[in-house]
C-alpha positions in Angstrom: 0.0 0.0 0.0 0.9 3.6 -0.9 2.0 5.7 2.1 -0.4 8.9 0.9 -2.4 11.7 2.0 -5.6 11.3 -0.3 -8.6 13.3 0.8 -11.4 10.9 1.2 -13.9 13.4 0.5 -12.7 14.6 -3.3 -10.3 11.0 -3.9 -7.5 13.7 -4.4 -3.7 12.4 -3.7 -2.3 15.2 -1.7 1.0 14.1 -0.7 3.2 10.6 -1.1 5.9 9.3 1.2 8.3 7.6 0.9 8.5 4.5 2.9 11.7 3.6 5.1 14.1 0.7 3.4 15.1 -2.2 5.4 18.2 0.0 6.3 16.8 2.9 7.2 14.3 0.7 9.2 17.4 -0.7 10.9 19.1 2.8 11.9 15.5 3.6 13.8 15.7 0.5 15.9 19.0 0.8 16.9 18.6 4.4 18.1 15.2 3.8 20.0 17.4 1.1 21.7 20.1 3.4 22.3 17.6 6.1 23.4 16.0 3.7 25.7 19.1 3.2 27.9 19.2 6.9 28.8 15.2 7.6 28.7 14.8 4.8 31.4 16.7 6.7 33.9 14.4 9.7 33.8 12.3 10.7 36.3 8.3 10.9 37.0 8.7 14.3 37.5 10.8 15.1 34.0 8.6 12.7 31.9 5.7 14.9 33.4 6.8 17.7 32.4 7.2 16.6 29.0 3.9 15.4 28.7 2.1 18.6 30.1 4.0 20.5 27.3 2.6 18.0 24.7 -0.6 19.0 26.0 -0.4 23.0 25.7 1.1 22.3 22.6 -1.9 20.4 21.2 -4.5 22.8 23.1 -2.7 25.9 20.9 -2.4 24.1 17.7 -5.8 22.1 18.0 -7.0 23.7 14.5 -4.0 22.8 12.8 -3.8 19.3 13.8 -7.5 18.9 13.4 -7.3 19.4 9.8 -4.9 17.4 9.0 -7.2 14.3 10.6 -10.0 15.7 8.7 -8.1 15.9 5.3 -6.3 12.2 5.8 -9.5 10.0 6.8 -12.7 12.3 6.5 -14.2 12.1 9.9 -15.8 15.9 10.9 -13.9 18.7 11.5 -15.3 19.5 14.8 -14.5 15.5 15.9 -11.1 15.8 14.6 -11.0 18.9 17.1 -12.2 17.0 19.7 -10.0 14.2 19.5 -7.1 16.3 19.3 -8.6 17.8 23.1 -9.1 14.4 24.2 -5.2 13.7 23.7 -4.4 16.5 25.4 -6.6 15.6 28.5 -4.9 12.0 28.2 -1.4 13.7 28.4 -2.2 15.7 31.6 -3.9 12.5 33.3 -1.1 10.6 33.0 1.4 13.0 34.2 -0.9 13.5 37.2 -1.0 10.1 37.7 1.6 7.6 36.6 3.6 7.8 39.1 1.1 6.3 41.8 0.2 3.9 39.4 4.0 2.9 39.4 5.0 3.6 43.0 6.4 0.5 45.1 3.5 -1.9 46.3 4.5 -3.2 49.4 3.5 -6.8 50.4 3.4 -8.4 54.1 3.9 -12.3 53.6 3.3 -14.3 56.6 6.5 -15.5 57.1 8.5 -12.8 56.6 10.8 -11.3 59.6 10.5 -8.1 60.8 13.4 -6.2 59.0 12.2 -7.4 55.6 10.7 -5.2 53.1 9.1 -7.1 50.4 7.4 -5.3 47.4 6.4 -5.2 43.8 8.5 -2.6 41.7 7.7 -1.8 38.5 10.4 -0.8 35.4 10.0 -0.5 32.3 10.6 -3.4 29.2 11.8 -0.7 26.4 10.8 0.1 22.8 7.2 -1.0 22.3 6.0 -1.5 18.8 2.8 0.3 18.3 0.7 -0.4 15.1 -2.3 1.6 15.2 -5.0 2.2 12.9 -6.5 5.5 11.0 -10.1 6.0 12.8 -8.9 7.9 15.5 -5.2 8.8 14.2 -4.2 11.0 17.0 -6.0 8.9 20.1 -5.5 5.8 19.0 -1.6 6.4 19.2 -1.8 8.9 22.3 -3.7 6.1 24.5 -0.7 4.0 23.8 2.0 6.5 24.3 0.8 8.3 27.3 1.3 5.6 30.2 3.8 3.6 27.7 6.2 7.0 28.2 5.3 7.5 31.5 6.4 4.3 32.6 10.0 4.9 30.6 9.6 2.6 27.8 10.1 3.9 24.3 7.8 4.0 21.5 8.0 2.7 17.8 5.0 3.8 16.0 3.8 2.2 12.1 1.1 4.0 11.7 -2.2 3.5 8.9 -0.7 4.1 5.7 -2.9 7.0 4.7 -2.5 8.9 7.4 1.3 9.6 7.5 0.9 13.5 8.0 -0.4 12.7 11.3 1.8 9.8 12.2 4.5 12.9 11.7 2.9 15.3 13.4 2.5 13.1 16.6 6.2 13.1 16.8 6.8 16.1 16.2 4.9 17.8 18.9 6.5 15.4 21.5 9.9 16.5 20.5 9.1 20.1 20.8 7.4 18.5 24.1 11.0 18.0 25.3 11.1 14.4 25.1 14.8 13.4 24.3 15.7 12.3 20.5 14.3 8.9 19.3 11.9 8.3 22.4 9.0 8.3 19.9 9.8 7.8 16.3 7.0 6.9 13.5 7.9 5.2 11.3 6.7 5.3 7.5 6.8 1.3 6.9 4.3 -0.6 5.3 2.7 -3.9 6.7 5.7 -6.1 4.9 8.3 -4.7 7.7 6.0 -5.8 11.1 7.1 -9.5 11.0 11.2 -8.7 11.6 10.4 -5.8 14.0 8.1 -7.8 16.3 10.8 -10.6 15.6 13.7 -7.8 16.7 15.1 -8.8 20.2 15.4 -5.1 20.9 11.5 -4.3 20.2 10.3 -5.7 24.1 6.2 -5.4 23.6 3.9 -5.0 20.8 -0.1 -3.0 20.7 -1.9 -3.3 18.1 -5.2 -1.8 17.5 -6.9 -2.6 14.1 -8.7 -5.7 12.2 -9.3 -9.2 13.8 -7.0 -10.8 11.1 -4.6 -8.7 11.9 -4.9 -9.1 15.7 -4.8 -12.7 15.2 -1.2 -12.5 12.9 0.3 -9.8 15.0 -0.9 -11.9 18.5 0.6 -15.5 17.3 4.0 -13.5 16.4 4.0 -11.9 19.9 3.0 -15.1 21.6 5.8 -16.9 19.7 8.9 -14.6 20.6 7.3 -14.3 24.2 6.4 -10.5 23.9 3.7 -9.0 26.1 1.0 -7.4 23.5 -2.3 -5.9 23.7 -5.2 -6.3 20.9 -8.0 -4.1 20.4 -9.2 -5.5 17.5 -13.2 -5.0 16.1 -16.7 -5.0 17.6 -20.5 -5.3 17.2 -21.6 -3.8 19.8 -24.9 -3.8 21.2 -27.2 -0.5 21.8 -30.2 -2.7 24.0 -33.5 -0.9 24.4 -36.2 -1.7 27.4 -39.5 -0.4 27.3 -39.0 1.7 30.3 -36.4 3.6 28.3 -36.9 7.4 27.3 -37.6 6.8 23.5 -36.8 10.0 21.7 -33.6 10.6 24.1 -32.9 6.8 23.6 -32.8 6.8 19.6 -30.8 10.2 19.6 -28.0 8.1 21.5 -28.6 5.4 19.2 -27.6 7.4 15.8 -25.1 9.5 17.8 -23.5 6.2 18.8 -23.8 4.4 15.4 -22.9 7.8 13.3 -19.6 8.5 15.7 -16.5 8.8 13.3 -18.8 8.7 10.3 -19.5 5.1 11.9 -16.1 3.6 11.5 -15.6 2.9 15.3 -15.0 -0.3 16.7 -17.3 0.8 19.6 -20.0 2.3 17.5 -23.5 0.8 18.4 -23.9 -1.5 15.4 -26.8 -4.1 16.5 -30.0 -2.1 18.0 -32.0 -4.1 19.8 -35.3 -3.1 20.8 -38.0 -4.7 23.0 -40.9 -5.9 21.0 -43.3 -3.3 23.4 -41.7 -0.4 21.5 -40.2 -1.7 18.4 -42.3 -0.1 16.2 -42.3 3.9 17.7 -38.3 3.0 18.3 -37.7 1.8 14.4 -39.7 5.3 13.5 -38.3 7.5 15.1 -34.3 5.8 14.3 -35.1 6.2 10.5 -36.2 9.3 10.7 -32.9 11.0 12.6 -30.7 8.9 10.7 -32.7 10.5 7.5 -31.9 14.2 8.8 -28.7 14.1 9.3 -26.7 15.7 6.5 -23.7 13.9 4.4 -21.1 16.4 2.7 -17.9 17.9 3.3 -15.8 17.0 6.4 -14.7 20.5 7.0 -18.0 22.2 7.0 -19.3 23.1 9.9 -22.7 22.2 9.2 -22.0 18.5 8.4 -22.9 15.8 10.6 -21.4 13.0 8.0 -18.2 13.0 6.1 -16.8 10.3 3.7 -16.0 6.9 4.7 -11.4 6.8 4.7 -10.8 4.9 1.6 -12.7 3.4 -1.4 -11.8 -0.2 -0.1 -14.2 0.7 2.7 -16.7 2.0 0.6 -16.9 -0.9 -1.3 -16.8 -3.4 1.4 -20.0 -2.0 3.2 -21.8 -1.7 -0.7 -21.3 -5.2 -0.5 -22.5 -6.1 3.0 -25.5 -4.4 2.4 -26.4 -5.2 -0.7 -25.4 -9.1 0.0 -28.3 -9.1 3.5 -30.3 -7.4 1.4 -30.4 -10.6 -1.2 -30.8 -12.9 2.2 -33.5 -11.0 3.4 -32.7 -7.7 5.3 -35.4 -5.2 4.9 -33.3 -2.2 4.1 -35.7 0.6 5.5 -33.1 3.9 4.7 -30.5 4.7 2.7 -28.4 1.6 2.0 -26.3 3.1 -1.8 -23.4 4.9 -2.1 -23.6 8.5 -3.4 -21.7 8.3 -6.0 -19.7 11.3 -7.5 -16.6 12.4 -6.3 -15.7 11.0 -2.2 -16.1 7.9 -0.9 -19.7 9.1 0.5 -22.5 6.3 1.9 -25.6 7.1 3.4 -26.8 6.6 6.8 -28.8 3.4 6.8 -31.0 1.4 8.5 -31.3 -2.8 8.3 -33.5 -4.5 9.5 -35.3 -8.2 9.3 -31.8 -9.2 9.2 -31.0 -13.5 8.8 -28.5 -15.3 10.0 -27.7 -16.2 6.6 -26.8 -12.4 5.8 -23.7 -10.6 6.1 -25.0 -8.3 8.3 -25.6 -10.6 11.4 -22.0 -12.0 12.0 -19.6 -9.0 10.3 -18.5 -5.9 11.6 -20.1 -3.2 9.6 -17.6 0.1 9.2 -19.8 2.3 8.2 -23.2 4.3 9.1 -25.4 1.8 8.5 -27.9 0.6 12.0 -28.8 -3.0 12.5 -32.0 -3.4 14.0 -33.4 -6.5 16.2 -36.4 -7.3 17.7 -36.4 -9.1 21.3 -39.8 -10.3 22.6 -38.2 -10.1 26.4 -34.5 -9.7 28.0 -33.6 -13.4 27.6 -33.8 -12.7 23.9 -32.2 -9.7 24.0 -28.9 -10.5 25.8 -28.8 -13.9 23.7 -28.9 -11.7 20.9 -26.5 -9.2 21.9 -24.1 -12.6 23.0 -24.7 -13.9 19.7 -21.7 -12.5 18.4 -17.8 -13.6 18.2 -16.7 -9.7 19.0 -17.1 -8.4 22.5 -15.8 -5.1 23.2 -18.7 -2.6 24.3 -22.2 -2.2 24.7 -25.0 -0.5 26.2 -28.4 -0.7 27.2 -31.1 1.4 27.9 -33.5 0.8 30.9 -34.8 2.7 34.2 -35.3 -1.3 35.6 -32.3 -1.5 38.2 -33.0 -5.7 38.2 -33.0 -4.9 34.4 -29.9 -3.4 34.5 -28.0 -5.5 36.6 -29.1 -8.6 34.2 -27.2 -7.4 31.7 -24.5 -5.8 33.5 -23.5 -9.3 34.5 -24.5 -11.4 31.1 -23.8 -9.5 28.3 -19.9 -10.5 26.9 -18.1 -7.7 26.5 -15.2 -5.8 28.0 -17.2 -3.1 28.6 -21.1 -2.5 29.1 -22.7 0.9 29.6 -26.5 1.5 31.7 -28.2 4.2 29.9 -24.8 5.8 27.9 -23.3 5.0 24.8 -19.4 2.9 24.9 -16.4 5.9 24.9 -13.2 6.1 26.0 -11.6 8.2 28.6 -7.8 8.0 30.5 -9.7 7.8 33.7 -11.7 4.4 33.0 -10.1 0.9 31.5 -10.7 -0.2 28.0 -10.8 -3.4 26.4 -12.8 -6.2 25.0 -13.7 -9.4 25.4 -14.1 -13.0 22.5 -12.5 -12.0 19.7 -12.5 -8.4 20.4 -9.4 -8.7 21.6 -7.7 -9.1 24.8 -5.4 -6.8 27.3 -7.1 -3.3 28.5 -5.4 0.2 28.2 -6.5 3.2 29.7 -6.5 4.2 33.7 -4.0 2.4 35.8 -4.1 -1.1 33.7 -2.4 1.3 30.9 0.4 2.6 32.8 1.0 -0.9 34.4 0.8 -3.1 30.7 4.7 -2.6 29.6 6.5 -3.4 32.5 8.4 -6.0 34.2 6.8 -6.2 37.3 9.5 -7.5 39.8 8.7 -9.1 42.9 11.7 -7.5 45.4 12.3 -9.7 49.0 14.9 -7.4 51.2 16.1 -8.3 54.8 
């Protein structure tokens, strides 16, 4: 694949890179080795102060960076703005907070004498390969980097392909940060390079956020040169609706949820499914807010829904549809492509949908709703379970028996009562099945890439 800057919303190539050769690839590695043997020495209190920097350098320069999200991969203008704000807040959490995550934990085993001191100290394992994916280019990377930095490890990024203006432009603002040369490098590769590196003694970890088949290749590699790695790999979530549930507020969620990132989020809310007491008002009122939102250029402000990020994508969710369709979906909105210049779909509505179609068992990248009907909450969380992805999910319900129900039966690494799945530094994140495995995020992020020594002194 071409390492490019083409505007998903015109199909215009702004910009090619060049990508690294083996050599070049070898030079990078050897200094974010080298780098690593002085950056581990560092203190909380430098590292913080480095990352604080990051974030008044991404708080002054949101606009710029925003753009350059919106012109590589077509989500909105005023998302890529709030990403960018997100990252910032992740890079203030952290430096608040990773070094109590990190501190010492003492332990008090029952035979121990008085004058021992036995504890847990945690050090860092060193460069960690990072390949992240173009949905969320800038928090996708910054959830990785944030507690992986703070912890003293180094990072390697190979970033999505077409969306090597940001991959740049994350390192960049870290070494204006003040983070030392070669602490965080991205690197313009393509997939052909990933094998050697996560083979390379001197890359320690691997995170990988991206497609199952990917998840799967990148995880077996891990597993079999004994690496620690983290997969957060696709979803079908669930958006579950009770009939005690606010309707109107419930379905605004729903297409909010299912529309996020011009619905190319692995925690959009794919599968709706809706008590048969309210089915019908519930389907109404989700066709007709999908139906008014408005499709067109990702840096107008008035635009709800840019382009899907590539014509591959396009394509693949033209045939999805069209594919349950021909089993038996009852498409009840939208469901063609545009056309003209972009790779522009509609939002869309399924419903009706067999077993037999696409649409029940694949992850849908795109904004296109699956709706289910569930003549009681038995049906409805074997339903939602009927899935091999787990990684969020919601439901909707003022019942607290309800809501416990499918707190504690739905599969999924994460399950939301009455709010749609997001991310935030403050909470873990991570799925469940084939969703992947490992969480980020909180305390679990800071403490993933280390060696966590078990110390015995007397």
């Amino acid at each position: 694949m071409a390492i490019a800057t083409t505007n998903p919303a015109t199909g215009e190539t702004v910009q090619e890179f060049d990508s690294l050769t083996r050599q070049e690839l070898e030079d990078r590695m050897q200094r974010s080795w080298d780098a690593f043997q002085n950056y581990r020495a560092t203190t909380f209190e430098q590292r913080s102060g480095w990352m604080r920097t990051a974030a008044d350098i991404l708080d002054a320069e949101t606009d710029r960076l925003a753009e350059l999200a919106t012109l590589e991969m077509g989500k909105t203008l005023a998302a890529a703005k709030a990403e960018v704000a997100k990252c910032a807040l992740g890079c203030r959490w952290y430096a608040d907070h990773a070094a109590e995550h990190l501190a010492d934990h003492p332990w008090d085993p029952a035979d121990a004498p008085s004058n021992a001191r036995v504890f847990t100290r945690y050090q860092p394992l060193g460069p960690v390969l990072a390949i992240m994916p173009w949905n969320f280019p800038y928090w996708q990377v910054f959830r990785f980097l944030c507690p992986a930095l703070m912890a003293g490890n180094v990072g390697l990024l190979k970033h999505a392909s077409n969306v090597p203006q940001v991959g740049l432009a994350i390192e960049e603002v870290l070494m204006r940060a003040g983070f030392p040369r070669d602490v965080f490098q991205t690197l313009l590769i393509g997939s052909s390079m990933i094998e050697s590196m996560v083979d390379d003694d001197r890359v320690r970890a691997v995170t990988l956020t991206g497609s199952e088949p990917a998840g799967r290749e990148v995880g077996a590699r891990a597993g079999k040169n004994v690496k620690t790695s983290v997969l957060e790999l696709g979803g079908s979530d669930a958006f579950i609706v009770m009939p005690s549930a606010d309707l109107d507020a419930t379905a605004d969620q729903a297409v909010a949820s299912r529309t996020l990132n011009n619905g190319q989020s692995c925690i959009n809310a794919k599968r709706i499914i809706v008590h048969e007491q309210v089915a019908d008002e519930f389907q109404r009122l989700l066709v007709e807010k999908m139906e008014a939102l408005k499709v067109g250029d990702p840096m107008a402000e008035d635009t709800d829904l840019g382009p899907l990020s590539g014509p591959q994508g396009l394509d693949e969710l033209d045939r999805q549809v069209r594919e349950s369709v021909a089993a038996g979906a009852t498409l009840l909105t939208g469901g063609t492509p545009l056309g003209g210049t972009g790779n522009f779909y509609p939002p869309s509505v399924l419903a009706d949908i067999p077993k037999e179609a696409p649409a029940y068992y694949e992850e849908l990248f795109g904004p296109v709703a699956l709706l289910f009907r569930a003549t009681d909450i038995d049906e409805a969380i074997a339903i939602a379970n009927d899935s091999s992805f787990g990684l969020g999910g919601s439901a909707w319900t003022q019942d607290a028996s309800e809501a416990e129900r499918l707190v504690d039966e739905v599969e999924t690494g994460m399950m939301n009562i009455n709010k749609i799945t997001a991310s935030t530094p403050e909470v873990p994140f991570g799925g469940a099945k084939n969703s992947g495995y490992g969480r980020e995020l909180a305390s679990f992020g800071t403490r993933t890439f280390v060696n966590a020594k078990t110390v015995w002194i007397q």
